[in-house]
N, C-alpha and C positions, 0 to 999 in steps of 0.2 A: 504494500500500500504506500501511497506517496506521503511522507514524513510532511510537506504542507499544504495538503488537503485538511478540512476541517475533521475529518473521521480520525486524522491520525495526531491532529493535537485541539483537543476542548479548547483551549484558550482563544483559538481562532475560528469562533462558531461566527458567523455571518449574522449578524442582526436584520431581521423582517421589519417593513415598519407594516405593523398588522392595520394600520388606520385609513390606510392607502387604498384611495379607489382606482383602483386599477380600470373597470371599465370607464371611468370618464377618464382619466388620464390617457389612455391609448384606445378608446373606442372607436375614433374617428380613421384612426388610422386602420383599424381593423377592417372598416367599413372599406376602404380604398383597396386593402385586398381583397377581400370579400369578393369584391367587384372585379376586381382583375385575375379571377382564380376559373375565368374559365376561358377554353381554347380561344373561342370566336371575340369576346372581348378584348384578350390580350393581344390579340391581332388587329382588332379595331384600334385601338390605342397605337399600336405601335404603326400603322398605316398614317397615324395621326402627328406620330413627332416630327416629320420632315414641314409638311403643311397643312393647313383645313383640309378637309375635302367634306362634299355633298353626301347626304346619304345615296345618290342614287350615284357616284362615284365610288363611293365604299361597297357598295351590294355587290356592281360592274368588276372591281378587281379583285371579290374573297370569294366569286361566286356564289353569293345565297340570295335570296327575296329579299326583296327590298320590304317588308314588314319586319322578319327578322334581324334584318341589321337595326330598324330603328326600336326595336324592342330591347335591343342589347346597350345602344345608342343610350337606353331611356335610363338604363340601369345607370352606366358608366357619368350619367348625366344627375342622377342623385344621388351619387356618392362622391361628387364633384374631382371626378376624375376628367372630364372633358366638359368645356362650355359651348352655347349654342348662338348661334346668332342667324336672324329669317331676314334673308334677302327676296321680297316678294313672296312666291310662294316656295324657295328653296331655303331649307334649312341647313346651315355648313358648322361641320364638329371640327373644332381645335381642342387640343388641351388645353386642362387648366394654366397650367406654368409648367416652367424648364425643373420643376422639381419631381412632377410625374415621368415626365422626357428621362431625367434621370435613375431616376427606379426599373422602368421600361427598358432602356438599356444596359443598364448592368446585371438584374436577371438574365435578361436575353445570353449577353456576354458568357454570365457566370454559368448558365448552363450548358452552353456550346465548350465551353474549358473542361466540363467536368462528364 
């Protein structure tokens, strides 16, 4: 056993703070994987970090119906992982900011490594 693991000397037992709300603390973030934990979302997102595009852009290059993609659209859109702006009757998804862009590509990255 490793001599500075807490198992192998009491003195270095880790203090919990038991007070701690852990779901409001990190619930939001939970929500933004939540949202990005499936195939055709994390693909929609990641379609998304170079530019906006149209739903009917997004349907055209993942291949699916264009109701599906804006079903996926809806989710990624209430967990403010991507925002929406209506140009007439065209609705176009960007991301939220360069902070999703960078989660998006470093899974990406870190799984293509591993």
């Amino acid at each position: 056993m490793d001599k500075s693991s807490p198992q192998a000397n009491p003195e270095q037992v880790i203090q919990v703070d038991e007070s701690k709300d852990w779901a409001q603390e990190f619930g939001p973030s939970v929500e933004i994987f939540t949202a990005l934990a499936h195939p055709l979302r994390l693909a929609l997102a990641y379609h998304l970090m170079d530019r906006e595009h149209s739903v009917s852009e997004l349907h055209t290059c993942l291949g699916v119906s264009q109701p599906l993609a804006s079903h996926h659209l809806r989710i990624l859109l209430d967990a403010n992982v991507v925002e929406r702006e209506t140009h007439g009757r065209v609705n176009v998804y960007r991301l939220k900011d360069h902070h999703i862009s960078h989660i998006i590509a470093d899974v990406y990255t870190h799984t293509k490594e591993h």
